[in-house]
C-alpha positions in Angstrom: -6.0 5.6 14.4 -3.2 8.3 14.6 0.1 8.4 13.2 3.2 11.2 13.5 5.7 10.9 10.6 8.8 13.1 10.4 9.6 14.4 6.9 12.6 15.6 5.6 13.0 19.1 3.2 14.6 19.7 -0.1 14.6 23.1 -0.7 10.8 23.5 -0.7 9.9 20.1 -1.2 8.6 17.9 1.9 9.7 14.3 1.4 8.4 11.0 3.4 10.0 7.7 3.6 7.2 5.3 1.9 7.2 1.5 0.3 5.5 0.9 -2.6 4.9 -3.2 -3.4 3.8 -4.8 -6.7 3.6 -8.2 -8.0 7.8 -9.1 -7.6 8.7 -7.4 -4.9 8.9 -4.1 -3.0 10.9 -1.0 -3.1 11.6 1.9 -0.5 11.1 5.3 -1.6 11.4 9.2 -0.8 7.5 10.8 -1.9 7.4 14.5 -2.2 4.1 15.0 -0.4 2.1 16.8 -3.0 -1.6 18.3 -2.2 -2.4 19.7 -6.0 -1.2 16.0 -7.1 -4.7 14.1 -8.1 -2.8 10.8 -8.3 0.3 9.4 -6.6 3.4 9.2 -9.3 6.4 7.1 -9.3 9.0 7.1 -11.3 9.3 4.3 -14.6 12.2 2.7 -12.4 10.9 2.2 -9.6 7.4 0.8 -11.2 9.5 -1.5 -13.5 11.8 -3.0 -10.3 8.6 -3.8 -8.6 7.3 -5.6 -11.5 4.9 -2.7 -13.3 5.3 -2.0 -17.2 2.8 -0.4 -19.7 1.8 -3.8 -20.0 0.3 -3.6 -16.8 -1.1 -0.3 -17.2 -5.5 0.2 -16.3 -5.2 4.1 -18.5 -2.8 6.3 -20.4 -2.2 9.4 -18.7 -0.3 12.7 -19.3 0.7 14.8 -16.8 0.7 18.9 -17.7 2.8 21.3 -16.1 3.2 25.2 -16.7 6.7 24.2 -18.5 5.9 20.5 -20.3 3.8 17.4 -20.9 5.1 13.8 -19.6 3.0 10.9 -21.1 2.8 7.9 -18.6 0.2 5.3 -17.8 -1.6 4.4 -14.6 -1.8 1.3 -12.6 -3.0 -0.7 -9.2 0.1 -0.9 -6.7 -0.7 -4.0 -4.6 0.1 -1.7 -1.5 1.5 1.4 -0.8 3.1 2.4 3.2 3.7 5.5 4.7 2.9 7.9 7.2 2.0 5.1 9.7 -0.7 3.5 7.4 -0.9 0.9 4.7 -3.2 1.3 1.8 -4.1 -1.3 -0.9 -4.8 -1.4 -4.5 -3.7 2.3 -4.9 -4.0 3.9 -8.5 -0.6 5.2 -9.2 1.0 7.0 -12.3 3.8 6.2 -13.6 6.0 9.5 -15.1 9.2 10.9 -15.4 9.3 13.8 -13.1 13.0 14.8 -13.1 14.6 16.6 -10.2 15.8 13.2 -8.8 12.4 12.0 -7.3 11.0 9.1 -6.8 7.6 9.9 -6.9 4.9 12.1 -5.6 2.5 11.6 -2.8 -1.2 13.0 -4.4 -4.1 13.2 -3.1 -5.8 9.8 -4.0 -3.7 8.5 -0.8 -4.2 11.6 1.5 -7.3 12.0 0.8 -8.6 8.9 3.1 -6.7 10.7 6.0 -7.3 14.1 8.3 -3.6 15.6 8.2 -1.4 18.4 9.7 1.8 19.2 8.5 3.4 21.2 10.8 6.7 22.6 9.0 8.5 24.0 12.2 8.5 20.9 13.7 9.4 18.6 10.1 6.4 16.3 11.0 2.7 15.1 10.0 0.0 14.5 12.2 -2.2 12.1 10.1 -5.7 10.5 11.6 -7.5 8.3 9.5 -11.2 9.1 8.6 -13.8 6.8 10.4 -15.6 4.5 7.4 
């Protein structure tokens, strides 16, 4: 199955229109796409509106940057949609990440998925790999 997605810029950053759904509900959200992210992040906010608190958390985690350290914790989103596909049970961290984000897209999503990002055009080609 193949999917093209539009995506919009901020500055450098390429963002996608995604919902992420938990145990009370579901949220919309803009995901910087993010290729050196291991895990997709959201934002404490949008994990608590959707029913996810530490208390819910499967790990600890802290996320390192060249500038700081954010501690958050990891769990299992029920589902997580965008870029034409639906994934469940998706391991997701839960940071801060500042710069008015919702959360990043890493590669434990993309990974599943042959993709093009074609910047000229502001879309991605995804294909999803045969299983």
């Amino acid at each position: 199955m193949r999917s093209e997605t539009s995506f919009d810029l901020d500055g450098d950053l390429l963002l996608v229109d995604a919902i992420v759904a938990g145990p009370i509900g579901q949220a919309e959200v803009r995901l910087v796409i993010d290729t050196g992210a291991v895990l997709t992040t959201i934002v404490p906010r949008i994990a608590d509106s959707i029913g996810y608190t530490s208390a819910a958390r499967v790990a600890r985690s802290i996320i390192r940057s060249a500038v700081a350290q954010e501690y958050g914790y990891i769990v299992r989103l029920a589902q997580l949609s965008t870029l034409g596909f639906t994934v469940p049970n998706v391991h997701t961290d839960v940071a801060d990440l500042g710069h008015g984000i919702d959360g990043v897209l890493g590669m434990n999503f993309l990974s599943d998925f042959n993709f093009e990002i074609r910047p000229a055009e502001r879309r991605i080609l995804v294909e999803r790999i045969a299983e």
